[in-house]
DSSP file (Angstrom, degrees, kcal/mol; ACC not computed):
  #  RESIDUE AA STRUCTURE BP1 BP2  ACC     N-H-->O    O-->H-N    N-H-->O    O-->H-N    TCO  KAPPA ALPHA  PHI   PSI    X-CA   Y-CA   Z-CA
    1    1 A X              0   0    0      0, 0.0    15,-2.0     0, 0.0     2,-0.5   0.000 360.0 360.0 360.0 129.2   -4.0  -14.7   -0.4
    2    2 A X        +     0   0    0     13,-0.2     2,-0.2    12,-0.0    13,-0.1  -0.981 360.0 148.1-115.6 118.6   -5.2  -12.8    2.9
    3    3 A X        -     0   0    0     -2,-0.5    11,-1.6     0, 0.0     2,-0.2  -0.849  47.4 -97.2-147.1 170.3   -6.5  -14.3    5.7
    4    4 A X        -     0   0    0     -2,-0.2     2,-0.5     9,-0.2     3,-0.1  -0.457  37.7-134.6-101.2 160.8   -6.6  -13.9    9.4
    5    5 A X    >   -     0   0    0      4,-0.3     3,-1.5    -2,-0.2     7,-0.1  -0.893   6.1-147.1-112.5 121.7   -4.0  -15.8   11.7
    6    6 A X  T 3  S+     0   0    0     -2,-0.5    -1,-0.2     1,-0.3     4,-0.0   0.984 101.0  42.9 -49.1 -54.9   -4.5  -17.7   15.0
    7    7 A X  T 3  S+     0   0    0     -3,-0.1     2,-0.3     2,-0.0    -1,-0.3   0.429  97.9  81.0 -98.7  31.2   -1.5  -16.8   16.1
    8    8 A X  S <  S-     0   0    0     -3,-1.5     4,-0.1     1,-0.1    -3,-0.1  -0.829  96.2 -79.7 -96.8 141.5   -1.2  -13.7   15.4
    9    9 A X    >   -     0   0    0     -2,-0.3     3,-1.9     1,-0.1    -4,-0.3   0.001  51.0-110.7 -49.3 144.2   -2.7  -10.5   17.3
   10   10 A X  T 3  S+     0   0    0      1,-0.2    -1,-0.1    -6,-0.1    -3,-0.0   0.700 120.3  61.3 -55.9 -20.8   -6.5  -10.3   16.2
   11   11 A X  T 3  S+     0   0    0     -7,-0.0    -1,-0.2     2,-0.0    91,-0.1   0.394  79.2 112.1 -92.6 -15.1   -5.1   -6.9   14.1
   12   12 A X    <   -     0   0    0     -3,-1.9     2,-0.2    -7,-0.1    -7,-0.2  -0.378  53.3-162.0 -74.2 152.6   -2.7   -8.9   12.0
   13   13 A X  B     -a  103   0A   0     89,-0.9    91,-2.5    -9,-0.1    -9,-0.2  -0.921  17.4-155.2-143.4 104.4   -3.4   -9.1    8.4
   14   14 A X        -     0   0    0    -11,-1.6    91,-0.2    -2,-0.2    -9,-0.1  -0.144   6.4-165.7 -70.8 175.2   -1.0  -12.7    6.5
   15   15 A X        -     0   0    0     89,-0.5    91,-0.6   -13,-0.1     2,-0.3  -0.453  14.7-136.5-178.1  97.3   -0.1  -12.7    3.1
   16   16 A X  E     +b  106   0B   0    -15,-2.0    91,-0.2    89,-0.2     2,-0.2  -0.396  25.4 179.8 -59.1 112.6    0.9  -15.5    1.6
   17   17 A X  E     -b  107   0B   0     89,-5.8    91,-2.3    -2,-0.3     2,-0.6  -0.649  33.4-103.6 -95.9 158.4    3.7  -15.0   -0.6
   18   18 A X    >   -     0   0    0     -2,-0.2     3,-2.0    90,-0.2     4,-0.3  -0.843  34.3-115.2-106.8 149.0    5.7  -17.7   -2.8
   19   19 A X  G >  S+     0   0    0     -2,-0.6     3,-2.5     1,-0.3     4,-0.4   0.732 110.9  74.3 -39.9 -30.2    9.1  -18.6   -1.3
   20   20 A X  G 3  S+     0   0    0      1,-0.2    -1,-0.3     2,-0.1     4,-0.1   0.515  94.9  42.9 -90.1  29.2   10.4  -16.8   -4.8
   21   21 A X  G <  S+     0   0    0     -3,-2.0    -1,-0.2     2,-0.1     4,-0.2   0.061  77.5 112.5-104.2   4.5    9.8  -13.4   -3.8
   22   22 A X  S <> S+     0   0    0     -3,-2.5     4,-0.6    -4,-0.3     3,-0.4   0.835  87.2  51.1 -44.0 -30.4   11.4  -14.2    0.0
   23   23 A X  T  4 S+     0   0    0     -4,-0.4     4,-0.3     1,-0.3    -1,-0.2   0.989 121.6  19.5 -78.7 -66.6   14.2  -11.6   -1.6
   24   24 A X  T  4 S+     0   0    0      2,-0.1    -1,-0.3     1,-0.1    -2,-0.2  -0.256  99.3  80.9 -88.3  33.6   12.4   -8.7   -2.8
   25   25 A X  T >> S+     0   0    0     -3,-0.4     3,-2.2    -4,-0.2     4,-1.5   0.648 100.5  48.9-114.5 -38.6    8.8   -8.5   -1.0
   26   26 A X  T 3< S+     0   0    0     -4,-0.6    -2,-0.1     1,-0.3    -3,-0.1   0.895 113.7  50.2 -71.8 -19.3   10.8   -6.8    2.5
   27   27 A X  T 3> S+     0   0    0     -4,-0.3     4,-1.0     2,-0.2    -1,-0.3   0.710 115.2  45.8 -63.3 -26.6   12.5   -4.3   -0.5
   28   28 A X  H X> S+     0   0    0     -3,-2.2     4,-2.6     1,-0.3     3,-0.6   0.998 111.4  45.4 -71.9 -54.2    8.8   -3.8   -1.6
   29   29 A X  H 3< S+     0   0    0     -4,-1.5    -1,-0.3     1,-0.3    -2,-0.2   0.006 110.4  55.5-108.0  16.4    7.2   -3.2    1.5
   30   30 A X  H >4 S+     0   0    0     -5,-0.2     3,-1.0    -3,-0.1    -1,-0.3   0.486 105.3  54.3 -81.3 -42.5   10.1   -0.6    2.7
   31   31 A X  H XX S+     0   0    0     -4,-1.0     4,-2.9    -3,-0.6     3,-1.9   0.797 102.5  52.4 -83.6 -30.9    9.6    1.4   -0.3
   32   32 A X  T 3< S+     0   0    0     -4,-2.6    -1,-0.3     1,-0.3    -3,-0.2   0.749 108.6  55.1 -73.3  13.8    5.7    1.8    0.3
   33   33 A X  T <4 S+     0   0    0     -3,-1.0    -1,-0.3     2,-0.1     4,-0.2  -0.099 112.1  41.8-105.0   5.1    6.9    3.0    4.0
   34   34 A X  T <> S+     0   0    0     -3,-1.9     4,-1.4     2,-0.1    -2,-0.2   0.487 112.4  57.0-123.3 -17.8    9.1    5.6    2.1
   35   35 A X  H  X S+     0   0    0     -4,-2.9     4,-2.8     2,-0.2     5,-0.2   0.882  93.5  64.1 -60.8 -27.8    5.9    6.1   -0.2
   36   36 A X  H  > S+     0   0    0     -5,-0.3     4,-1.2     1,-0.2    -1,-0.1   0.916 110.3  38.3 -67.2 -37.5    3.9    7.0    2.8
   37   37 A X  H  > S+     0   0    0      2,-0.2     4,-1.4    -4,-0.2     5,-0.3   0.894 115.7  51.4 -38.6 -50.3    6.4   10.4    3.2
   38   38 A X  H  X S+     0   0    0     -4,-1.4     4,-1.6     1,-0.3    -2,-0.2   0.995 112.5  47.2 -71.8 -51.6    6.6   11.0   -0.6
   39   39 A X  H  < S+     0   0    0     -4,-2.8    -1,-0.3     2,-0.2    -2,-0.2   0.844 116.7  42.2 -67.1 -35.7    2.5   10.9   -0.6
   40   40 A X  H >X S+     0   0    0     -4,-1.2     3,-7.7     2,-0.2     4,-1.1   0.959 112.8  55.4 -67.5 -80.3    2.0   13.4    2.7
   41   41 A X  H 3< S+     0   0    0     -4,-1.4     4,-0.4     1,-0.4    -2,-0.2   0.590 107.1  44.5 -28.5 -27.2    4.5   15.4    1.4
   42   42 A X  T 3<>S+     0   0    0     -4,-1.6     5,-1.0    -5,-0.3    -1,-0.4   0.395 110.1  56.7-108.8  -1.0    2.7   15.8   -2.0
   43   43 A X  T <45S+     0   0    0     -3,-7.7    -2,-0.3     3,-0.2    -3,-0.1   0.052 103.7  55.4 -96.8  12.1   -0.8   16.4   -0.2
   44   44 A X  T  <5S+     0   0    0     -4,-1.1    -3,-0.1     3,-0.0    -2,-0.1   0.688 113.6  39.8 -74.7 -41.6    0.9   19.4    1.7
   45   45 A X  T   5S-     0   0    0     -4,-0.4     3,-0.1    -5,-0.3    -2,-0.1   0.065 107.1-129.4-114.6  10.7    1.8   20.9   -1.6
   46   46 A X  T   5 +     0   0    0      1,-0.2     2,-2.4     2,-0.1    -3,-0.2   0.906  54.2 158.8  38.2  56.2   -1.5   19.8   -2.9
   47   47 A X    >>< +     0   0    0     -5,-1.0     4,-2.2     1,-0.2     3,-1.3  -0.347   5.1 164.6 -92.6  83.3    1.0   18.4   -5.6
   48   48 A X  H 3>  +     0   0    0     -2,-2.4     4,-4.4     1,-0.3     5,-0.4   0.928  68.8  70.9 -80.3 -17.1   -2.1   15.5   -6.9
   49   49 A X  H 3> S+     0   0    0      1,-0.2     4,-1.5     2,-0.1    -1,-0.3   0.928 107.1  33.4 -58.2 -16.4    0.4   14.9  -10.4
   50   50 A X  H <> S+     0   0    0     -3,-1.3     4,-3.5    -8,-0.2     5,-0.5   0.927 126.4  44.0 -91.8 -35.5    3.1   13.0   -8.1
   51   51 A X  H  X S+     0   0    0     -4,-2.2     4,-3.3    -9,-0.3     5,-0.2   0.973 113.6  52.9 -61.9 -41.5    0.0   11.5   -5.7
   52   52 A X  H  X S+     0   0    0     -4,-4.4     4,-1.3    -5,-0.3    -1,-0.2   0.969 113.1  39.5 -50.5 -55.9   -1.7   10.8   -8.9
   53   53 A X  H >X>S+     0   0    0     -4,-1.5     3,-2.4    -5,-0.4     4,-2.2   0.992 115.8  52.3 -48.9 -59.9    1.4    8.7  -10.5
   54   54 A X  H 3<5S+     0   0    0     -4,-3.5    -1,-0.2     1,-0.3    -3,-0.2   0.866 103.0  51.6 -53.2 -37.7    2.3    7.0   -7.3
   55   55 A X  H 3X5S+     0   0    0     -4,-3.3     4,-1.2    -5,-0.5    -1,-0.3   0.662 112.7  50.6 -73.9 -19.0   -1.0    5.7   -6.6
   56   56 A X  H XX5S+     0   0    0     -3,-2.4     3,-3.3    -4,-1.3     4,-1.6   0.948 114.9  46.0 -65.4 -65.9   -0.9    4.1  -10.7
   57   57 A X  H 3X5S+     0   0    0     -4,-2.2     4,-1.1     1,-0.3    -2,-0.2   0.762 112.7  45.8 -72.4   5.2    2.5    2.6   -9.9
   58   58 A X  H 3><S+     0   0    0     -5,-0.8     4,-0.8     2,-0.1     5,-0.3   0.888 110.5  56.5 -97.0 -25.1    1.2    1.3   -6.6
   59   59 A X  H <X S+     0   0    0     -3,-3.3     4,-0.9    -4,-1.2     3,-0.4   0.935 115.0  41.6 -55.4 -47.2   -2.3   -0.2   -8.5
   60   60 A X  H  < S+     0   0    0     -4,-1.6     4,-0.3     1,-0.2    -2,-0.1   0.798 118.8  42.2 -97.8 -23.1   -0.2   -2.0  -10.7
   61   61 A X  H  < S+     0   0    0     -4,-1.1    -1,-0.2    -5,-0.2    -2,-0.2   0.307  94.6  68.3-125.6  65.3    2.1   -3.1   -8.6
   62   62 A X  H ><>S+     0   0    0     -4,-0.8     5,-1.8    -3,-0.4     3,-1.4   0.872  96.6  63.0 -90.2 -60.7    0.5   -4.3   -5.4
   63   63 A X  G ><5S+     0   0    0     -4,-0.9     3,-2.6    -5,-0.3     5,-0.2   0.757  99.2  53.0 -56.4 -30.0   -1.0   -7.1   -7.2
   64   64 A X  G 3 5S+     0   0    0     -4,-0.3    -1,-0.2     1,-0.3    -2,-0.1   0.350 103.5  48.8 -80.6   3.9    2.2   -8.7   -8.1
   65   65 A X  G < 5S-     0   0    0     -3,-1.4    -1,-0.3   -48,-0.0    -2,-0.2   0.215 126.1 -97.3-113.5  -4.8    3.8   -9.0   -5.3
   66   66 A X  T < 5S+     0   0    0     -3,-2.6    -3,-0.2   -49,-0.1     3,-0.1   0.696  90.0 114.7  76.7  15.1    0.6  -10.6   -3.8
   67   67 A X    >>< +     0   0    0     -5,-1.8     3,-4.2     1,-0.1     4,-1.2  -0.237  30.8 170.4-124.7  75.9   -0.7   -7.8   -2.1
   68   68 A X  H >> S+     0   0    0      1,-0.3     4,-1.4    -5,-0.2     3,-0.7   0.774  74.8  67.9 -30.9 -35.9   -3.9   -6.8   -3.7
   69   69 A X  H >> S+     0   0    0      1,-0.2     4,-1.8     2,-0.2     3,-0.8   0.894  99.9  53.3 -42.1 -44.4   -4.7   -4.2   -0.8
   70   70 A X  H <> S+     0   0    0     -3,-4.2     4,-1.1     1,-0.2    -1,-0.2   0.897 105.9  51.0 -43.1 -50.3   -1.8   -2.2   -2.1
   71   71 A X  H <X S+     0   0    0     -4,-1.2     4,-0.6    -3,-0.7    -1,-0.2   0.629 116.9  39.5 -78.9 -15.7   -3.3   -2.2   -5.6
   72   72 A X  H <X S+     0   0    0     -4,-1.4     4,-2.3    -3,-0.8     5,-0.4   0.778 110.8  55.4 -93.5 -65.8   -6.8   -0.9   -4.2
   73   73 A X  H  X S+     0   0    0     -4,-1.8     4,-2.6     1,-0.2    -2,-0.2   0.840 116.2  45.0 -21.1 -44.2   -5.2    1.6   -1.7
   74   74 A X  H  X S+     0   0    0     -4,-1.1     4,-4.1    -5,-0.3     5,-0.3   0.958 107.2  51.8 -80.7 -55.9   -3.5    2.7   -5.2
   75   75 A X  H  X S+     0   0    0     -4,-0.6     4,-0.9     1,-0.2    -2,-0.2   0.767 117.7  43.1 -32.3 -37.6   -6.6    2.8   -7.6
   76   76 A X  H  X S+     0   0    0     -4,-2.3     4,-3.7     2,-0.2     5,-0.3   0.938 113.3  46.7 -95.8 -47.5   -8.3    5.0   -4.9
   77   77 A X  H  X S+     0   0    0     -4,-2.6     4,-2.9    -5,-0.4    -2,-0.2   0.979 113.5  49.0 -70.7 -40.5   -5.5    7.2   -4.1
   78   78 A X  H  X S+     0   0    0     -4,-4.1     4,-2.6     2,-0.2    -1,-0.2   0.861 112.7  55.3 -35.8 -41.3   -4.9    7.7   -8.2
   79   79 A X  H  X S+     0   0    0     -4,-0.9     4,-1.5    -5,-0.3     5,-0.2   0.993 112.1  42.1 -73.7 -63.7   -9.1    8.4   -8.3
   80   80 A X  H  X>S+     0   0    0     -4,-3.7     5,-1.8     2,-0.2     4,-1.7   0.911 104.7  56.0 -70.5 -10.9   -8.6   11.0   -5.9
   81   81 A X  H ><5S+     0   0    0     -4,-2.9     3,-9.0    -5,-0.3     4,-0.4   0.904 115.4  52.2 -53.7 -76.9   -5.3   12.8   -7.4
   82   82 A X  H 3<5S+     0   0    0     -4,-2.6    -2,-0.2     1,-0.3    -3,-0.2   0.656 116.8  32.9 -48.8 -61.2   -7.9   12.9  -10.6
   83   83 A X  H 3<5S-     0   0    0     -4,-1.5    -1,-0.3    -5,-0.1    -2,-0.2   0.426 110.7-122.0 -64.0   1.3  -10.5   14.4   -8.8
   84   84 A X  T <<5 +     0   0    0     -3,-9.0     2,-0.3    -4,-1.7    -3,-0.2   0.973  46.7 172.3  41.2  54.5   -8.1   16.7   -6.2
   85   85 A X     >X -     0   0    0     -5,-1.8     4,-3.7    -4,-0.4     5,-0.5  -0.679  21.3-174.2 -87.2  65.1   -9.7   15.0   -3.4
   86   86 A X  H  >5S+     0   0    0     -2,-0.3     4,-2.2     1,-0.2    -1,-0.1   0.855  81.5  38.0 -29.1 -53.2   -7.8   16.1   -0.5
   87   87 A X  H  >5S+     0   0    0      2,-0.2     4,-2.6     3,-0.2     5,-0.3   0.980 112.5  55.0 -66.5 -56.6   -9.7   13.7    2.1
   88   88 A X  H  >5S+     0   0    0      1,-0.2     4,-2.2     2,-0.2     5,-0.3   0.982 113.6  42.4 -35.0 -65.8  -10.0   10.9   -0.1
   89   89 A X  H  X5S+     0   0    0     -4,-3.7     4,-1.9     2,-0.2     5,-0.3   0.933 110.3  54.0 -60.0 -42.5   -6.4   11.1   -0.4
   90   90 A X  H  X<S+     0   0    0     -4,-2.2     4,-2.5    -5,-0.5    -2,-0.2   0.978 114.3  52.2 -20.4 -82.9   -5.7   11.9    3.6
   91   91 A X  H  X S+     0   0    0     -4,-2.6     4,-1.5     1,-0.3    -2,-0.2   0.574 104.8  46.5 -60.1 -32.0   -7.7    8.6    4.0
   92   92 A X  H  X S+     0   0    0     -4,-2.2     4,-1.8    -5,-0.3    -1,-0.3   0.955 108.9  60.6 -78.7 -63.8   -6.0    6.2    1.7
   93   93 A X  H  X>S+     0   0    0     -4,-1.9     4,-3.1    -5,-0.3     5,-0.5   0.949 104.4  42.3 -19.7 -61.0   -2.9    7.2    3.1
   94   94 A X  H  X5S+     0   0    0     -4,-2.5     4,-3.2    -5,-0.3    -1,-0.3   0.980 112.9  60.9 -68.0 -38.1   -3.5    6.3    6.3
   95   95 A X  H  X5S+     0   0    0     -4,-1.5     4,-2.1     1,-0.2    -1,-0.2   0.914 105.4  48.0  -7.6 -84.1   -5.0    3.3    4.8
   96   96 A X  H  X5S+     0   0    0     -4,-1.8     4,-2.2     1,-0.3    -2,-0.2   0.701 108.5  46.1 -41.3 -59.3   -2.1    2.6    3.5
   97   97 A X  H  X5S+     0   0    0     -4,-3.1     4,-2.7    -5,-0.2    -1,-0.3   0.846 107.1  65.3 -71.3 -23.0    0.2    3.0    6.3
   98   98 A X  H  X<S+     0   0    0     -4,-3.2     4,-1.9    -5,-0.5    -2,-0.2   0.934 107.8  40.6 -50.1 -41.1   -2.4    0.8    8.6
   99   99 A X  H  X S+     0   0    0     -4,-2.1     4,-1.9     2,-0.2    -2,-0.2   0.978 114.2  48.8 -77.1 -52.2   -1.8   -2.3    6.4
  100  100 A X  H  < S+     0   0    0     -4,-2.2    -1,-0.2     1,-0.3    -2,-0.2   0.806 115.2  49.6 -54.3 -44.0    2.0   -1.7    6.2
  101  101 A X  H  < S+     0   0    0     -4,-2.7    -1,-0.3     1,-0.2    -2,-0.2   0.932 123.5  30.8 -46.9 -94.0    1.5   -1.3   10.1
  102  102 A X  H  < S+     0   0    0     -4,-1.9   -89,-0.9   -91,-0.1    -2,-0.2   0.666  90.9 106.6 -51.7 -46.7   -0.5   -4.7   10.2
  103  103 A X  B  <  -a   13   0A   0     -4,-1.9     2,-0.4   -91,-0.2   -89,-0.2  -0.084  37.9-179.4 -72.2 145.1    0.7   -7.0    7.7
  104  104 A X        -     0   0    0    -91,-2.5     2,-0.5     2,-0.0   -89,-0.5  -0.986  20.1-140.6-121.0 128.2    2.9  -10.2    8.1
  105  105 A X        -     0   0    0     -2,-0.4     2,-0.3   -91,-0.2   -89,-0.2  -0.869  11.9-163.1-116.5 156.5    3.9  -12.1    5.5
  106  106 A X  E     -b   16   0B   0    -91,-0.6   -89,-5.8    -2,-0.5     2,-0.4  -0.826  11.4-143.9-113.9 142.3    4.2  -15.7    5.1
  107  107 A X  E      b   17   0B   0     -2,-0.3   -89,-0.2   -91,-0.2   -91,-0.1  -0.983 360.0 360.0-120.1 131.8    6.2  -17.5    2.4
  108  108 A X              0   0    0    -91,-2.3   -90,-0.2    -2,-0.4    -1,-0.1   0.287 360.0 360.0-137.2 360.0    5.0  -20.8    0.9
């Protein structure tokens, strides 16, 4: 669940997690800050099979961890690898690092 927080900067983006992912969600959300490298680095080299892959395994699992954004952010980047959409892909990226950038999570 994503909602905005009073006490949080107007820029902040929650997510409510449940208390049994307290373990693995900071492991998650570290490797999608080492995806954001792996993904530039494979739009330099216009390399869209790895952008393409990354962005599957990030569709499918964003949602399970309770962060659906992850799982759109993934969907899109996977749609442009197919279509070797250079901007599209640019855009998601940055997407991508905006939430990682923004998001707080809460455990419930």
């Amino acid at each position: 669940m994503t909602h905005p927080s009073h006490s949080e900067s107007p820029d902040t983006i929650i997510v409510e997690v449940g208390r049994d992912l307290e373990d693995i969600v900071p492991i998650f959300l570290g490797n999608r800050k080492n995806d954001l490298q792996t993904l530039r680095d494979a739009l330099t080299r216009q390399d869209f099979g790895t952008v393409q892959n990354l962005g599957h395994r990030l569709k499918g699992d964003g949602g399970g961890y309770g962060f659906d954004r992850i799982s759109e952010i993934g969907a899109t980047l996977e749609q442009g690898a197919k279509q070797q959409d250079y901007s599209m892909i640019e855009q998601q990226i940055l997407q991508l690092e905006n939430f990682l950038r923004r998001v707080r999570v809460i455990y419930r």
